[in-house]
DONUKOL-755850 format. One line per 5 residues: their letters; for each residue x, y, z of N, C-alpha, C, O. Coordinates in steps of 0.1 Angstrom, whole numbers, padded with zeros to 4 digits. Layout:
REM DONUKOL-755850
A> X Y Z X Y Z X Y Z X Y Z ~ ...
This chain:
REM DONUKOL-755850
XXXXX> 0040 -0328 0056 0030 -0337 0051 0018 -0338 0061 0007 -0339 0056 ~ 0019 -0336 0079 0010 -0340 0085 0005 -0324 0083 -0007 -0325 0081 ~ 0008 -0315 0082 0001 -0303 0080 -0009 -0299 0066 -0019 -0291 0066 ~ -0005 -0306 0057 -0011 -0305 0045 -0023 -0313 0044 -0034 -0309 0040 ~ -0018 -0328 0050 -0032 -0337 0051 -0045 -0332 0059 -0057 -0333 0057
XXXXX> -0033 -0326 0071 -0048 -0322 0082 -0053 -0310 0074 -0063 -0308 0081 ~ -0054 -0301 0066 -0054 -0289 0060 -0068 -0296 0048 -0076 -0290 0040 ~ -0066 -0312 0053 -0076 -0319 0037 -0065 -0323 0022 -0070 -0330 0013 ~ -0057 -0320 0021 -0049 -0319 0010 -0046 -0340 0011 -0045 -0346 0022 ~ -0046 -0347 -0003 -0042 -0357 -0002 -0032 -0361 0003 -0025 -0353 0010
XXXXX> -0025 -0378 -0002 -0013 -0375 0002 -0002 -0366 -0010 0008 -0359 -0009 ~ -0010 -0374 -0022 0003 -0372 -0033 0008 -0354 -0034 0019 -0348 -0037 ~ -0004 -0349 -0031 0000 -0333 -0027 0005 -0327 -0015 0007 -0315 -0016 ~ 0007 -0335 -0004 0009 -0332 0008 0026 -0339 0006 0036 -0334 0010 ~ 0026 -0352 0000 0040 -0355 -0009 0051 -0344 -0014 0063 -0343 -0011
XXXXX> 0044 -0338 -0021 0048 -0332 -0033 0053 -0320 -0028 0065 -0318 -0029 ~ 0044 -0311 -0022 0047 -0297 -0012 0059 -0303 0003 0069 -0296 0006 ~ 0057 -0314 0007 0070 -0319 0017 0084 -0318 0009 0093 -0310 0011 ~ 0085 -0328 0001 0095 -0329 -0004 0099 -0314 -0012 0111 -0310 -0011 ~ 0093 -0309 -0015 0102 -0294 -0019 0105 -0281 -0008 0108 -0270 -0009
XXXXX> 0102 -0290 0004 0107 -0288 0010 0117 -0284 0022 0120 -0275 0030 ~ 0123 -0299 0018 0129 -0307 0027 0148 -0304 0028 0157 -0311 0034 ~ 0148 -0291 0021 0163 -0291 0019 0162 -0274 0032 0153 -0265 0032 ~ 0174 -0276 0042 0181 -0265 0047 0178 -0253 0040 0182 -0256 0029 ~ 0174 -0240 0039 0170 -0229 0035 0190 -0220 0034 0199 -0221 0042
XXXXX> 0190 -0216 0025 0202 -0204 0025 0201 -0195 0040 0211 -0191 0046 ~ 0190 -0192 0044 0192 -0182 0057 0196 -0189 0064 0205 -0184 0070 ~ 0193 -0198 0067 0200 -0206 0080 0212 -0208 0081 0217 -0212 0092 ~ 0223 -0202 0063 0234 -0202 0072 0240 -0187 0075 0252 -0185 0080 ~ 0229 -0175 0071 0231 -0162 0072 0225 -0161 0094 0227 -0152 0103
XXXXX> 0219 -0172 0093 0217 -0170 0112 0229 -0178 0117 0236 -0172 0125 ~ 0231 -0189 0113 0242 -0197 0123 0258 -0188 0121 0267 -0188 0129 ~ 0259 -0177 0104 0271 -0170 0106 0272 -0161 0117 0282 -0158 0123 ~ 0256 -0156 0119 0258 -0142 0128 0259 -0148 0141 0264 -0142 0150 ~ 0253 -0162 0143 0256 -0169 0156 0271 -0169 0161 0275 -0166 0172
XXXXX> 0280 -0177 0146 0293 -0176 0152 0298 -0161 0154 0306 -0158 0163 ~ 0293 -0151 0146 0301 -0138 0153 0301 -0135 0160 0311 -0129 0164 ~ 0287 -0138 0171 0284 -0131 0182 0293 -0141 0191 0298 -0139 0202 ~ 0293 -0151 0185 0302 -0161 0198 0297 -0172 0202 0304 -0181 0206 ~ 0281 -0172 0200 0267 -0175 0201 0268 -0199 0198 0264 -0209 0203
XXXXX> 0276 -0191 0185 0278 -0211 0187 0291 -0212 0178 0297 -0202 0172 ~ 0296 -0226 0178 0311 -0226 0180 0315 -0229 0166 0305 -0234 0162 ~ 0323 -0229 0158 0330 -0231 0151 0324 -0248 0141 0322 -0248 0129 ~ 0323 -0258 0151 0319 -0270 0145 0302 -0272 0141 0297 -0280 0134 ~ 0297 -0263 0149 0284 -0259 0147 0279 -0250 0133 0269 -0251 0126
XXXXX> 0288 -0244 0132 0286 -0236 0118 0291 -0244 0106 0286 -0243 0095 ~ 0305 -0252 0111 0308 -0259 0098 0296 -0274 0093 0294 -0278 0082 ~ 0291 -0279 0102 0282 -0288 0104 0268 -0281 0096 0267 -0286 0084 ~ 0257 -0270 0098 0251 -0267 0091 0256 -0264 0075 0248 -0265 0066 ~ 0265 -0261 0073 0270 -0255 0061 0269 -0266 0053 0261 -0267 0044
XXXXX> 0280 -0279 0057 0273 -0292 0055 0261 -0296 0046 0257 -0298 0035 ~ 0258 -0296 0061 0243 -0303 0061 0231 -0293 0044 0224 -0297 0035 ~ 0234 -0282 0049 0225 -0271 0036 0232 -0278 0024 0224 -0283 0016 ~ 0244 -0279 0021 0247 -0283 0005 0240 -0295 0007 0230 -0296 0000 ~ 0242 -0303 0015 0239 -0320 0012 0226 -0316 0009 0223 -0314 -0003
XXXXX> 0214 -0313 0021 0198 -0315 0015 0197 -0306 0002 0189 -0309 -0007 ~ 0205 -0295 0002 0197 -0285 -0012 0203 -0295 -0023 0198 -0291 -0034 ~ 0211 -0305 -0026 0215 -0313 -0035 0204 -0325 -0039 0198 -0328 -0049 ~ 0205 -0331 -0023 0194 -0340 -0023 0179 -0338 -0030 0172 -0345 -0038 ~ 0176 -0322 -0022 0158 -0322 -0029 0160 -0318 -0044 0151 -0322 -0051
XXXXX> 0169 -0313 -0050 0172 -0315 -0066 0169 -0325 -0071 0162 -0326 -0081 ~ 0175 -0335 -0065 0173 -0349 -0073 0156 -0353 -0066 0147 -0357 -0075 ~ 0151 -0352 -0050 0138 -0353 -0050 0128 -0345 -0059 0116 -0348 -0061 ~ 0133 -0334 -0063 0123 -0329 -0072 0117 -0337 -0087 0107 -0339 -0094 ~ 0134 -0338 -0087 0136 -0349 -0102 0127 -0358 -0107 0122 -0362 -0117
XXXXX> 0128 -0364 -0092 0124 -0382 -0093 0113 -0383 -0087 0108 -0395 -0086 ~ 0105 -0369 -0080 0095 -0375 -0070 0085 -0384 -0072 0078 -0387 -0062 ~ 0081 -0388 -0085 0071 -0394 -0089 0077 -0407 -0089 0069 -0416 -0085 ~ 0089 -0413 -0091 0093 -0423 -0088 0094 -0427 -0074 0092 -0439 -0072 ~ 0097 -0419 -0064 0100 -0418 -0051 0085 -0425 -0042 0083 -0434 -0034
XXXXX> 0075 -0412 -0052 0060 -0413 -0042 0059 -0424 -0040 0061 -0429 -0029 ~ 0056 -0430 -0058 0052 -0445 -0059 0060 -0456 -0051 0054 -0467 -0048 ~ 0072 -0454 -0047 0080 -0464 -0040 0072 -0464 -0027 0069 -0475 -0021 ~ 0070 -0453 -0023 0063 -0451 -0005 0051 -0448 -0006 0046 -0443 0004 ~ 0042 -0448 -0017 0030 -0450 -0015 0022 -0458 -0007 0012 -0454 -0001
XXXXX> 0025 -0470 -0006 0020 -0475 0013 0021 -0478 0021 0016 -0486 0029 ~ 0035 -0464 0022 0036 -0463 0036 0027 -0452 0040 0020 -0450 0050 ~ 0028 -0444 0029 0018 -0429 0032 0004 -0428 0029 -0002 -0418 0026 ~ 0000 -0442 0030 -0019 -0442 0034 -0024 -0436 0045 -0036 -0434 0046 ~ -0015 -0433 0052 -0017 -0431 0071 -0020 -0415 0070 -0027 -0410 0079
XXXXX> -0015 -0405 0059 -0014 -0394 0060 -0032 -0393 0052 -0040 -0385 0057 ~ -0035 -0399 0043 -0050 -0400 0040 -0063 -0405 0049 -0075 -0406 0046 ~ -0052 -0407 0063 -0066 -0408 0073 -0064 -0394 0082 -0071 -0392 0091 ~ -0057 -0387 0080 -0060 -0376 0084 -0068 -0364 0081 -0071 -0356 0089 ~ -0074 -0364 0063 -0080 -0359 0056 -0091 -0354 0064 -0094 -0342 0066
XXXXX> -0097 -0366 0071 -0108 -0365 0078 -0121 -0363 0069 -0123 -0371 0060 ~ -0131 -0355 0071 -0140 -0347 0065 -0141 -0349 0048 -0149 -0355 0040 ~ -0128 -0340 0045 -0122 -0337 0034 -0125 -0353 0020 -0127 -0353 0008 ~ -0124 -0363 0029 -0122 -0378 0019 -0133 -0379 0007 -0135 -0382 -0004 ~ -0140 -0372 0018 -0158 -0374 0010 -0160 -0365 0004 -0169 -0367 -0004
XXXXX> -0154 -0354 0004 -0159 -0342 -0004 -0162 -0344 -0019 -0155 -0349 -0028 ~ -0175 -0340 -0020 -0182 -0348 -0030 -0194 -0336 -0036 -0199 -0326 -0032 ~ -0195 -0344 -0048 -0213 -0338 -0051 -0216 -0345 -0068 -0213 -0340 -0079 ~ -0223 -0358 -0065 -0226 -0365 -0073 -0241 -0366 -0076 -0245 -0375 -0069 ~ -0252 -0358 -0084 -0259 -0360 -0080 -0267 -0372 -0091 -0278 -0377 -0090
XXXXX> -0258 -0373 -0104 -0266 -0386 -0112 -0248 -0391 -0111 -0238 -0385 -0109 ~ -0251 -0408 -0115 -0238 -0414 -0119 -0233 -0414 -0131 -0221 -0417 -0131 ~ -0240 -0410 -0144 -0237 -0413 -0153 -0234 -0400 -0156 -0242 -0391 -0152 ~ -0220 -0395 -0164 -0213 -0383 -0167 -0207 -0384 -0183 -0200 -0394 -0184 ~ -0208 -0373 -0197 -0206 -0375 -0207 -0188 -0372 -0211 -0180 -0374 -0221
XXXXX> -0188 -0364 -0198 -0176 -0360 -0200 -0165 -0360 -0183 -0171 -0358 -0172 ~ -0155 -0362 -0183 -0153 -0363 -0168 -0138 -0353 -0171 -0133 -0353 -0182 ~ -0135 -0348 -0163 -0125 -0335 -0166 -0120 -0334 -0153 -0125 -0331 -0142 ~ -0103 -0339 -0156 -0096 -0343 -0144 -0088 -0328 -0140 -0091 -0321 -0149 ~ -0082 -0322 -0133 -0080 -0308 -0127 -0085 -0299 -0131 -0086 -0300 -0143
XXXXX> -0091 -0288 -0125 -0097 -0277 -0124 -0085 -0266 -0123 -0082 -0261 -0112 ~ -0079 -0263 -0132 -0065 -0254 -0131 -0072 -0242 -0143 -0083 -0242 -0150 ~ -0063 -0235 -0142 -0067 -0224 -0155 -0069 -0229 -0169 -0076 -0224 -0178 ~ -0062 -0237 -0168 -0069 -0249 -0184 -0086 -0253 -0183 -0096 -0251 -0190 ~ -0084 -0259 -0173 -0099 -0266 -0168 -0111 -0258 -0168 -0122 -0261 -0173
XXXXX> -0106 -0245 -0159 -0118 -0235 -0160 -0125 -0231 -0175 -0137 -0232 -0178 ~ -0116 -0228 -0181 -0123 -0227 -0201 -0126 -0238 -0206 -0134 -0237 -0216 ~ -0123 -0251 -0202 -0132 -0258 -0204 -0143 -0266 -0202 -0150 -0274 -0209 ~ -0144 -0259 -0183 -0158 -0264 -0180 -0166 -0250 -0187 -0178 -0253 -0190 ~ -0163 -0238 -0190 -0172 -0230 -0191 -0173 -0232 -0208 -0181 -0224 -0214
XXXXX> -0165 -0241 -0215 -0168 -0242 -0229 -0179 -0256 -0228 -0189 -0253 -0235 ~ -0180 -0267 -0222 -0191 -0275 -0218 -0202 -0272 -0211 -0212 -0279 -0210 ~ -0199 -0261 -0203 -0213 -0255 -0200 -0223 -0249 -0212 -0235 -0250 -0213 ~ -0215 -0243 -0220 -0224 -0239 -0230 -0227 -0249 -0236 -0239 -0248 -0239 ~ -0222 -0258 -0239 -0227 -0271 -0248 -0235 -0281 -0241 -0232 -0293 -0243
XXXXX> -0244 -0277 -0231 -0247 -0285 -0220 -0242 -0300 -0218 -0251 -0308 -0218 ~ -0233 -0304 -0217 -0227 -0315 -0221 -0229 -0322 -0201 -0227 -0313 -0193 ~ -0231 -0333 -0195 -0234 -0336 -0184 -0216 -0339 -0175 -0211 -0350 -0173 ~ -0213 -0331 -0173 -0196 -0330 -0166 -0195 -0335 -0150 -0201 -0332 -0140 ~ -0185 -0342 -0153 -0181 -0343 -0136 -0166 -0337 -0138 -0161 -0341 -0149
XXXXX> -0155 -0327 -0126 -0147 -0325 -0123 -0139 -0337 -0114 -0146 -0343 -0105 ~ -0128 -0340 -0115 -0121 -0345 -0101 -0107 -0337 -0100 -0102 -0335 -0111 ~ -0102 -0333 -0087 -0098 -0326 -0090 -0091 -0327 -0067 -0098 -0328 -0057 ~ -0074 -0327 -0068 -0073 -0330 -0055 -0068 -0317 -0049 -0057 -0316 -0044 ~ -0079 -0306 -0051 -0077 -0296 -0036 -0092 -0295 -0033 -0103 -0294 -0039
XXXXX> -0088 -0296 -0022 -0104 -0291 -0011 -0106 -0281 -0014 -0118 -0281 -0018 ~ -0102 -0266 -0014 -0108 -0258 -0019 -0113 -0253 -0033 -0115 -0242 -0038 ~ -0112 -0263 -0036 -0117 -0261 -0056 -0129 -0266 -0056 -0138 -0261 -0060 ~ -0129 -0281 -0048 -0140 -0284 -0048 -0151 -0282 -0036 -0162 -0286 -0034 ~ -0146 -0277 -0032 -0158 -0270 -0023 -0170 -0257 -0028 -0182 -0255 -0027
XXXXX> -0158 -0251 -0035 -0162 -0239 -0045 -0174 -0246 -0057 -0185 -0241 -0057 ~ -0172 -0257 -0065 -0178 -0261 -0073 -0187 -0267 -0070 -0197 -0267 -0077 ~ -0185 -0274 -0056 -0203 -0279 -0044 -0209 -0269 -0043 -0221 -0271 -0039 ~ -0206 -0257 -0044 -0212 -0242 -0039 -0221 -0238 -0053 -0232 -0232 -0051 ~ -0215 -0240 -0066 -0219 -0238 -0072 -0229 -0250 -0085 -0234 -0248 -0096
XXXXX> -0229 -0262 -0074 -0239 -0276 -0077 -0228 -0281 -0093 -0232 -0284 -0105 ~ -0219 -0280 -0089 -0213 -0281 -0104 -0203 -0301 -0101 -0192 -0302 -0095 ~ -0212 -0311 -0106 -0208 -0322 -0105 -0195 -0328 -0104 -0188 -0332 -0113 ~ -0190 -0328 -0092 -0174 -0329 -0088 -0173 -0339 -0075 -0182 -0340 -0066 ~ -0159 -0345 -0076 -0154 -0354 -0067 -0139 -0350 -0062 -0131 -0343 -0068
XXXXX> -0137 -0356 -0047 -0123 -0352 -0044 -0115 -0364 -0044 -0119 -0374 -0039 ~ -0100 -0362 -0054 -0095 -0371 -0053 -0081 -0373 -0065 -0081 -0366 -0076 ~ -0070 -0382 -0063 -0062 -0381 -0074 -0064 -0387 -0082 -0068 -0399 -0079 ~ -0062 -0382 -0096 -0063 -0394 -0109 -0047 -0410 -0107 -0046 -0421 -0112 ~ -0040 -0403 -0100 -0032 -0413 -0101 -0032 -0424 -0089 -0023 -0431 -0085
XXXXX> -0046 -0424 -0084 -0053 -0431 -0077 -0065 -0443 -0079 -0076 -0442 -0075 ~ -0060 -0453 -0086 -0066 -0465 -0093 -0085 -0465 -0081 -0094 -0471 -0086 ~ -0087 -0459 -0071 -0101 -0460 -0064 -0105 -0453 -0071 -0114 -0459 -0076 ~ -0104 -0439 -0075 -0104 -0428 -0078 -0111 -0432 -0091 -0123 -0432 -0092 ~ -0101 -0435 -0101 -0109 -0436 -0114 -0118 -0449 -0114 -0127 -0450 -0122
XXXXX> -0115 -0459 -0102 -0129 -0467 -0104 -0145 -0462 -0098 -0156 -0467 -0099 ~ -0141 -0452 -0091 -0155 -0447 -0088 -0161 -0437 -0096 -0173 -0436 -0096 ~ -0151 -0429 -0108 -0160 -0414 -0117 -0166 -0428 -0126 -0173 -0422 -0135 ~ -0167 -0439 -0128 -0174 -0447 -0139 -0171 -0441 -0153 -0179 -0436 -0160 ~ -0161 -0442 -0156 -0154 -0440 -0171 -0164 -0448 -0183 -0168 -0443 -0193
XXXXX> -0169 -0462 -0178 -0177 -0465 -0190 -0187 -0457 -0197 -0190 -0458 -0209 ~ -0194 -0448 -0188 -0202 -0441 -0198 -0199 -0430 -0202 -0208 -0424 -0208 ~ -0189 -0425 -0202 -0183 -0418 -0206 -0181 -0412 -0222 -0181 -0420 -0231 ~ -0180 -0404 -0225 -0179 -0396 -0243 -0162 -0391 -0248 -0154 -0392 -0257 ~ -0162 -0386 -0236 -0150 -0379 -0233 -0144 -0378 -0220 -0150 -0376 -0210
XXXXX> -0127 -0381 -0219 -0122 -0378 -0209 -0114 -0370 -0211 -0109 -0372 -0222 ~ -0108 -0357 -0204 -0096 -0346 -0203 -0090 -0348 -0189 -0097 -0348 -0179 ~ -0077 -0349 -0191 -0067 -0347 -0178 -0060 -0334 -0184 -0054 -0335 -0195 ~ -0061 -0319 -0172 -0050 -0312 -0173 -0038 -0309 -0167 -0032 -0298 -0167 ~ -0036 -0322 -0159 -0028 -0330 -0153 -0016 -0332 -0160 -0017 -0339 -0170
XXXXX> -0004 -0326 -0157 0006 -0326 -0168 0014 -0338 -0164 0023 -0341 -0171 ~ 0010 -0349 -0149 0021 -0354 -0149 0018 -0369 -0155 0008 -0376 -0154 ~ 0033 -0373 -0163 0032 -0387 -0176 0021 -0399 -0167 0009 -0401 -0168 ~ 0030 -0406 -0157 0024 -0415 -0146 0010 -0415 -0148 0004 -0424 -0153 ~ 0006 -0407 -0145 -0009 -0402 -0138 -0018 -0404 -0152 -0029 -0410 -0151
XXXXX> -0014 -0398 -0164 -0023 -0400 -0176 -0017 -0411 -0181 -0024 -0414 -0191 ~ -0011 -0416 -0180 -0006 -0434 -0186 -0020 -0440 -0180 -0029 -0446 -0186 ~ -0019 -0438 -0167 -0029 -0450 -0159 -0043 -0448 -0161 -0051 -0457 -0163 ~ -0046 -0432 -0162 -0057 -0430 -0167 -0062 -0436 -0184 -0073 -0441 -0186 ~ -0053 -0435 -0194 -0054 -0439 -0204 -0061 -0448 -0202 -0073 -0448 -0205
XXXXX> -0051 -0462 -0194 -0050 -0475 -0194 -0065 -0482 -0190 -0072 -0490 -0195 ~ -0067 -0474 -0177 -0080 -0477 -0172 -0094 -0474 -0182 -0105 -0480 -0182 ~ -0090 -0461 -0193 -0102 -0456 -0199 -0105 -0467 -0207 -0115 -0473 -0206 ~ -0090 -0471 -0218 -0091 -0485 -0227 -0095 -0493 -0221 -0097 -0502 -0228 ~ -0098 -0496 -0208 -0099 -0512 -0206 -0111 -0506 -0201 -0119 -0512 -0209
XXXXX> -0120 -0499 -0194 -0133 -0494 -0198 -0145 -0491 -0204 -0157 -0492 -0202 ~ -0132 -0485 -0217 -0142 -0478 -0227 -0137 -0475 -0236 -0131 -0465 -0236 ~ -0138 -0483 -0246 -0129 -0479 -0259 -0132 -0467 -0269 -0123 -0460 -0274 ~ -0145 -0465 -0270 -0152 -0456 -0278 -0149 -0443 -0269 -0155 -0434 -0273 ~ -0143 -0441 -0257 -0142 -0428 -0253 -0124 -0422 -0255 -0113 -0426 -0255
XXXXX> -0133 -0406 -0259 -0121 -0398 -0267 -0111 -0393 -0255 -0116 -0392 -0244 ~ -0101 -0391 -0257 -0089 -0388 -0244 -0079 -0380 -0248 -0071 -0380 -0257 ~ -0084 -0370 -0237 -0072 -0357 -0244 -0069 -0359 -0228 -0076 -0362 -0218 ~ -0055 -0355 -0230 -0043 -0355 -0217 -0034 -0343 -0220 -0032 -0337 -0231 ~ -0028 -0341 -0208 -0017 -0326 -0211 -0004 -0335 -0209 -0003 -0347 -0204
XXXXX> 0004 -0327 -0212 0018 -0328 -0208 0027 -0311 -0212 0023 -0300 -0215 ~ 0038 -0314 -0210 0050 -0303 -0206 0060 -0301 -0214 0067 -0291 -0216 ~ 0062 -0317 -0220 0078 -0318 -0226 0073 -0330 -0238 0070 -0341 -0235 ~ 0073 -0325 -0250 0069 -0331 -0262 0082 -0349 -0262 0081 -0354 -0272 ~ 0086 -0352 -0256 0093 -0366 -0254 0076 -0377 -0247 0070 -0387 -0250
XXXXX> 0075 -0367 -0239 0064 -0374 -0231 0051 -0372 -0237 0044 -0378 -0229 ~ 0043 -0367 -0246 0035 -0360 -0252 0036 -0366 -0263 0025 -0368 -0269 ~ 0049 -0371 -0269 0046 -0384 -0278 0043 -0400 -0270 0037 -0410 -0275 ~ 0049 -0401 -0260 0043 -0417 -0250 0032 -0417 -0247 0027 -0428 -0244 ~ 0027 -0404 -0248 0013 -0405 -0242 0002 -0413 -0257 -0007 -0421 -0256
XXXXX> 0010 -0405 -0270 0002 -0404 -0286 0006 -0422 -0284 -0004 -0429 -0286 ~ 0015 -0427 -0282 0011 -0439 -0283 0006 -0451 -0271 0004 -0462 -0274 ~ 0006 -0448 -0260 0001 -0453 -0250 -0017 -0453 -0254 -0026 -0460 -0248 ~ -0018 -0443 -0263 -0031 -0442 -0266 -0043 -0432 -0271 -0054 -0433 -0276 ~ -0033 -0418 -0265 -0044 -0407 -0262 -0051 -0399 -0276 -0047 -0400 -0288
XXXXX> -0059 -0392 -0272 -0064 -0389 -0290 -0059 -0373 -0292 -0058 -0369 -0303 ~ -0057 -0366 -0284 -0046 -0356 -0284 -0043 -0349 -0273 -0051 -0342 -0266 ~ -0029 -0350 -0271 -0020 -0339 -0265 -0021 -0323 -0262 -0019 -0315 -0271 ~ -0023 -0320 -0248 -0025 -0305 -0245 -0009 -0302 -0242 -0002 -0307 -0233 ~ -0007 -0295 -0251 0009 -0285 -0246 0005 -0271 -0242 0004 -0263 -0251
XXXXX> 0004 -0267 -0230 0003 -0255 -0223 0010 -0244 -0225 0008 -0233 -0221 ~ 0024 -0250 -0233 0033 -0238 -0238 0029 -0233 -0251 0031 -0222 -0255 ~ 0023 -0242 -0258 0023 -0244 -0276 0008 -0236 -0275 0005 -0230 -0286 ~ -0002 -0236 -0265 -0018 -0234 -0267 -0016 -0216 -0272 -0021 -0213 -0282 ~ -0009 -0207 -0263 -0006 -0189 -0269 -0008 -0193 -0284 -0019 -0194 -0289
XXXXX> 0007 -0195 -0291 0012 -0194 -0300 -0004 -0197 -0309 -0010 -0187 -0315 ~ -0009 -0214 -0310 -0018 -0214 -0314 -0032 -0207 -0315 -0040 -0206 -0325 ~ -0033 -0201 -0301 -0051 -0193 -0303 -0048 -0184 -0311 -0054 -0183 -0322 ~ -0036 -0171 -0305 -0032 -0162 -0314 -0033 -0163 -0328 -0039 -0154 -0335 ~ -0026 -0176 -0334 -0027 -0180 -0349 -0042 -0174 -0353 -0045 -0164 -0359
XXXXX> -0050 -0185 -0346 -0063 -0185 -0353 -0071 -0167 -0347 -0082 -0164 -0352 ~ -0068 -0163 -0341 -0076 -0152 -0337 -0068 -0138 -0348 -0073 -0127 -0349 ~ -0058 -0142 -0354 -0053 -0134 -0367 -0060 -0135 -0380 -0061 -0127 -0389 ~ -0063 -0148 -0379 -0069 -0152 -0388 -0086 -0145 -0388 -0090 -0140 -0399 ~ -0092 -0144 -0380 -0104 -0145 -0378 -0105 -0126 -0377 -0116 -0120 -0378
XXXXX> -0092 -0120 -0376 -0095 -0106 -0373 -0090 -0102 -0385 -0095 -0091 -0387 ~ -0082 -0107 -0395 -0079 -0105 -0409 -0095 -0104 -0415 -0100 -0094 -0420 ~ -0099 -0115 -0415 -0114 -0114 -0422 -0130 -0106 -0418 -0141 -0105 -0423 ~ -0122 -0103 -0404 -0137 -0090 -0401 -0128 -0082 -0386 -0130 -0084 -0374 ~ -0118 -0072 -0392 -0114 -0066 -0380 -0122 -0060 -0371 -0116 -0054 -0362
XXXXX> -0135 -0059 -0370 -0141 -0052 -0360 -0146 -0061 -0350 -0152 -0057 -0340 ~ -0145 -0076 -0352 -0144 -0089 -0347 -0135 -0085 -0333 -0137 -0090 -0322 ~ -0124 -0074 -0337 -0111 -0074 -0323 -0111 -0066 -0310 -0103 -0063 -0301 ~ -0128 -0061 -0314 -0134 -0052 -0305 -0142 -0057 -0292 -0144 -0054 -0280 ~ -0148 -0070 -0304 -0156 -0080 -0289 -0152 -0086 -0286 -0154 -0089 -0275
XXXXX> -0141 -0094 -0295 -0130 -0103 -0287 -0120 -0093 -0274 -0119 -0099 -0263 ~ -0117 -0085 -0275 -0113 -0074 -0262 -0119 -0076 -0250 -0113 -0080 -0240 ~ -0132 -0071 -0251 -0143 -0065 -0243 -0141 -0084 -0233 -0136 -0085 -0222 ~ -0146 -0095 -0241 -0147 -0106 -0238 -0134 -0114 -0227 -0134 -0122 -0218 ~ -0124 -0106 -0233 -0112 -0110 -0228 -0106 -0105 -0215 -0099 -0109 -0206
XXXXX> -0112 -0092 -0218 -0109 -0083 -0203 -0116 -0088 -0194 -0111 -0088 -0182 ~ -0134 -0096 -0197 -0141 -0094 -0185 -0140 -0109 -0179 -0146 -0112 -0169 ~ -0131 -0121 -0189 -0125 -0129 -0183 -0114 -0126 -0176 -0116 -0129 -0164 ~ -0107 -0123 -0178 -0097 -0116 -0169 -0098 -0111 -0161 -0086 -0111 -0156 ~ -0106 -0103 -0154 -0112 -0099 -0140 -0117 -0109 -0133 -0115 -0112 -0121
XXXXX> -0126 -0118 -0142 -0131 -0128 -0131 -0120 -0138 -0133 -0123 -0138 -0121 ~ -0112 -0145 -0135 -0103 -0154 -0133 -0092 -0148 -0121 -0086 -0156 -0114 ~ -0089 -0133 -0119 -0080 -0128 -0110 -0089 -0131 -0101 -0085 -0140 -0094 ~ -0105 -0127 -0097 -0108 -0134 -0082 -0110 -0143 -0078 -0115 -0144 -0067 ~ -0106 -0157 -0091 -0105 -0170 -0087 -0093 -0173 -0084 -0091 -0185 -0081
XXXXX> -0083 -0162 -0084 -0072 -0169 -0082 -0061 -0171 -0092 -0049 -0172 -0090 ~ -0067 -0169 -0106 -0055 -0174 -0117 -0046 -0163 -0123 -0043 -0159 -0134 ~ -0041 -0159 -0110 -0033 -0145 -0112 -0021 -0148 -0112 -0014 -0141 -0119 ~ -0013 -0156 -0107 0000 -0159 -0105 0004 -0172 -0112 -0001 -0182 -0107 ~ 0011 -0174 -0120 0022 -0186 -0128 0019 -0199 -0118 0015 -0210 -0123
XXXX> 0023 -0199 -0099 0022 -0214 -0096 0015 -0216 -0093 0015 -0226 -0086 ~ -0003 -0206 -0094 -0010 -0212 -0088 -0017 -0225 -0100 -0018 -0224 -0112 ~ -0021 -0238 -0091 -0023 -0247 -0107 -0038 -0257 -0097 -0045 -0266 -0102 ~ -0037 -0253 -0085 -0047 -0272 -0083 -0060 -0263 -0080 -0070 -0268 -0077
């Protein structure tokens, strides 16, 4: 945690990366065995790690499980890890207050949809809690704040009232509950799409409020649908859709969106 904060990373991410951490690694008992062969350490020393690796690798299972339950429990104790941020708190680039659309992570979801509201010039702010996302997007004057949505300061500073639209591609439930909560008691006339993971939670969200649900597994299945459709009725349509697709695809690998965990 103190390495992630000092790095700029909030806490709830500097949380999140700790705790999946926190369990004894498998090599450690491939070093303490060659320890005992060599002679190196004794018998109660080996049976002690061995121990110890089942208990934490059991333990961070259930921390992985629950961590959002957990955070929230020690969330003030771990304000102290958000004064280490330093620099990072402010990272910012606001340059009007009023935004039509506000668009909470910048993940490979996010990117197609800031570049589908760029074309519709629509006036966007990102929030979004890695420092280097938003550094990138200060670089490129693109209206963004640092910070988590599951951070009640947070959404009182993007000013949700004037808002048109809100998107979280934020999959976790907690985090878009509160945002809902805050948008309705803000702004009733603004539209709310939220993601999720696991259609249980994807229906709490449909009635906690939201106006529709992003399922990140279900989005393939669907484009494909409609892009059969659209190539059924002018196949030479599948030539520029290609060309389009490839030269996204080049530029998203040097942003980064080349690997499954990269997401903040």
């Amino acid at each position: 945690m103190f390495l992630c904060s000092f790095f700029g990373y909030k806490k709830r991410t500097a949380f999140s990366t700790s705790i999946s951490l926190a369990q004894i690694s498998e090599f450690s008992l491939i070093i303490v065995a060659q320890g005992l062969f060599l002679g190196h350490l004794s018998q109660e020393i080996f049976s002690l790690t061995v121990i110890l690796a089942v208990i934490t690798i059991v333990l961070t299972s259930y921390f992985i499980k629950y961590e959002d339950r957990v955070y929230f429990k020690l969330a003030g104790v771990l304000e102290i890890f958000d004064k280490l941020t330093g620099a990072y708190g402010h990272l910012e680039y606001l340059p009007r207050k009023k935004h039509e659309v506000i668009l909470c992570g910048y993940n490979r979801i996010g990117y197609s949809i800031v570049n589908t509201l760029k074309k519709l010039k629509k006036k966007l702010l990102v929030v979004d809690f890695n420092p280097e996302v938003i550094g990138e997007l200060i670089k490129e004057k693109v209206p963004c704040i640092y910070g988590d949505i599951g951070d009640s300061e947070i959404l009182e500073r993007i000013n949700l009232k004037g808002a048109e639209m809100v998107i979280s591609t934020v999959p976790i439930k907690r985090d878009n509950l509160l945002l809902i909560k805050k948008t309705k008691e803000q702004n009733k006339k603004a539209m709310i799409f939220v993601t999720s993971t696991q259609i249980k939670n994807a229906l709490d969200l449909y009635d906690a409020g939201a106006d529709y649900v992003i399922l990140p597994h279900f989005l393939g299945g669907e484009h494909v649908s409609l892009l059969i459709e659209d190539f059924t009725s002018d196949i030479n349509s599948i030539i520029k859709t290609k060309i389009n697709h490839i030269e996204d695809l080049k530029k998203r690998r040097t942003l980064g969106h080349e690997h499954p965990a990269h997401h903040k």
